[in-house]
Structures are given as C-alpha cells and as structure tokens.
C-alpha positions as CSV (number, residue, x, y, z in Angstrom):
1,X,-8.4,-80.8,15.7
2,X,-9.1,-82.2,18.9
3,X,-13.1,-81.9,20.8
4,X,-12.4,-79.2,22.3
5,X,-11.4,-77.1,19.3
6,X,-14.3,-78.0,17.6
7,X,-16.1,-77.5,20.3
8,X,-14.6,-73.7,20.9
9,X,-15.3,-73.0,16.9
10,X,-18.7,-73.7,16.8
11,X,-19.3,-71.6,19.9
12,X,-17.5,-68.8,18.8
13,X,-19.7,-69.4,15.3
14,X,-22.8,-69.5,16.8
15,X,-21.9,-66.7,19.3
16,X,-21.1,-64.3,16.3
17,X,-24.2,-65.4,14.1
18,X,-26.2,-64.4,17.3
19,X,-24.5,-61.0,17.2
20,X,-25.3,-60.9,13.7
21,X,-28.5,-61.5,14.2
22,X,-29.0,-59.6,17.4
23,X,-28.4,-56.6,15.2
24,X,-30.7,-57.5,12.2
25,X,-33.5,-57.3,15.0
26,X,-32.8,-54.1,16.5
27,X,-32.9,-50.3,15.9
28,X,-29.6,-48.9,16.5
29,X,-28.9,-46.4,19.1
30,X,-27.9,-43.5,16.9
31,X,-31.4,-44.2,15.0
32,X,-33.2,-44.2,18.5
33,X,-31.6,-41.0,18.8
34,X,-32.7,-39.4,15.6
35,X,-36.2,-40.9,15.8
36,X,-36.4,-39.3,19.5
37,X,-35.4,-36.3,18.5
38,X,-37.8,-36.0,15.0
39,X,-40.6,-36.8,17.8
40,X,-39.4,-34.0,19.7
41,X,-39.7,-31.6,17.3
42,X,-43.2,-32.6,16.2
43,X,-44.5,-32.2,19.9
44,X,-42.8,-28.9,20.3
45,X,-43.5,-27.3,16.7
46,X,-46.5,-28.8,15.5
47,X,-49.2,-30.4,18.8
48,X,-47.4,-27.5,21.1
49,X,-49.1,-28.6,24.0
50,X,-47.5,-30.0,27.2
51,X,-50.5,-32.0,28.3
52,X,-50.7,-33.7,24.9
53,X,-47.8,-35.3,23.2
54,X,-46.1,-38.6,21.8
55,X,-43.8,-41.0,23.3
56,X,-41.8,-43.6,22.1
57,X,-41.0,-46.9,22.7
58,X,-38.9,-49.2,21.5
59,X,-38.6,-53.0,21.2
60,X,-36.8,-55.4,18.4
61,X,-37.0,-54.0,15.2
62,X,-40.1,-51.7,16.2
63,X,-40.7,-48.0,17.3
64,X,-44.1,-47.5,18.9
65,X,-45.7,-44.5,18.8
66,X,-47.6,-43.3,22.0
67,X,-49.9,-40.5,22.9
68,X,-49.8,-39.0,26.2
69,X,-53.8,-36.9,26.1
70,X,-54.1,-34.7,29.7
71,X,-52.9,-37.6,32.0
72,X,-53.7,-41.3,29.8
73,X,-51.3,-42.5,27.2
74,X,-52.8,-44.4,24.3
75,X,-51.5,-46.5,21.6
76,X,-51.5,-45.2,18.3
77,X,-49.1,-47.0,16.1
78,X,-46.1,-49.2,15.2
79,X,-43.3,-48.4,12.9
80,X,-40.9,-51.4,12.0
81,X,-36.8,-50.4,11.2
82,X,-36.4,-50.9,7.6
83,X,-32.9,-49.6,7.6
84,X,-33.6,-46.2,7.0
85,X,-35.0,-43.6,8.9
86,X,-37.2,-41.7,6.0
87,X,-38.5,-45.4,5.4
88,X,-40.5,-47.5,8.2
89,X,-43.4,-49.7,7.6
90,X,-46.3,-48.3,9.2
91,X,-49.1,-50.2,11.0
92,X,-52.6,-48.4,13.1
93,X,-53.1,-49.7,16.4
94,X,-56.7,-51.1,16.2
95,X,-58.7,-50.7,19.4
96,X,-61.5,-52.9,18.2
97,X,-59.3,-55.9,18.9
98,X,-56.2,-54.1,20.4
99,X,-53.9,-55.2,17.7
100,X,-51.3,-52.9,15.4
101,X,-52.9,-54.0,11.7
102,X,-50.2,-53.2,8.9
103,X,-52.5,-54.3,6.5
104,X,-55.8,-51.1,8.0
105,X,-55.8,-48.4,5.7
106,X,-59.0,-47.2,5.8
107,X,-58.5,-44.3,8.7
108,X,-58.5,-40.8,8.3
109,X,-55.2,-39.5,8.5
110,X,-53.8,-42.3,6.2
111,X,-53.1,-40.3,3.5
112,X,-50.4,-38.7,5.7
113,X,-48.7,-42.2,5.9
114,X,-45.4,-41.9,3.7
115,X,-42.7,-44.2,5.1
116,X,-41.4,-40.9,8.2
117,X,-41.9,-41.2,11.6
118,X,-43.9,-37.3,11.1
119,X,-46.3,-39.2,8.7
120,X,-46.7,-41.3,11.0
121,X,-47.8,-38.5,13.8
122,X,-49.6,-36.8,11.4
123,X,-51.8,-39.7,10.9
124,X,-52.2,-40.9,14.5
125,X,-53.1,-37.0,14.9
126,X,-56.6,-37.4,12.8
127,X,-56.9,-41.0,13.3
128,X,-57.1,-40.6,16.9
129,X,-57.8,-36.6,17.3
130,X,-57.6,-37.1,21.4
C-alpha cells in the first residue's frame, strides 16, 4: 500500500468514528419529535394557558426545558438523552448561580422527577410556580 492509500484509510476511519461519535452526542430527530410533541400535550392538557407554556431546546445530548410566563421565558431545566425517552437524567436550573445542578434535589416539585420529560414539567411547575 502506497501513501496515499494509507492516507485515504485513515481518513475514511477517522471520518466514520466522527460519525459514530456525532451520533453518541446527539438526540435523534425522531426523539426530538416525540419529546416535542409529549411537551405539547402537557401545555395543551395540563398548564392550558397560551400566555404560559414550555419550550424546548435542544443541543448535544441535552433537551432544555423553557418557560415562556406572559411575555419572559425562563430556564427551568435540563434533561440529558439516555437513549430512551421514558428515561433522561434530570438536572434544576439554579438561579443562585445560573447553573443546571444534576446533583440539587432539594426543590419542591422533586418528587415529581421520575426519568419523563412530564416529570420533568411537573417539577419545573412547583419549583418555579411563575
């Protein structure tokens, strides 16, 4: 095997082991979907209220949850992708220093915390009542 070839096969490694990893560090589109949707849901059937309601974003491996409260949206917390949609790891955004703290559990609404994105709502629902 000449440069070149070697060359071409360690760039066509590395090129799928980015891929590869790429999609270890990502939600999946059809998982965005579903997660968009279950937030959907809980703002039409349980907060019913078009001035207040939750928004998603999305980046890496993480889903955060947002509030929109009659014309300010505030951060109320971060799910990580665990590979299954009944089962994210859950952290409270803290406004005493403006970090999401995985390791807080001492807020009211915790005990609604069970690994679902409506857990998740539920919580952000009594741990920041708007």
């Amino acid at each position: 095997m000449d440069f070149f070839q070697v060359m071409h096969k360690r760039t066509f490694r590395k090129g799928q082991h980015q891929m590869a990893k790429a999609s270890k560090h990502t939600i999946p589109e059809s998982m965005k979907e579903q997660a968009n949707e279950i937030v959907k849901n809980f703002n039409e059937n349980v907060i019913k209220d078009s001035q207040c309601y939750y928004t998603t974003r999305y980046r890496g491996t993480y889903l955060y949850l947002d509030r929109y409260d009659y014309g300010t949206t505030n951060a109320i917390c971060r799910l990580r992708y665990t590979g299954n949609i009944k089962d994210w790891e859950f952290a409270i955004f803290k406004y005493s220093n403006e970090k999401y703290d995985p390791d807080e559990w001492f807020f009211a609404g915790s005990e609604f915390v069970d690994g679902t994105i409506q857990g998740a709502m539920k919580a952000g629902l009594q741990a920041y009542p708007g």
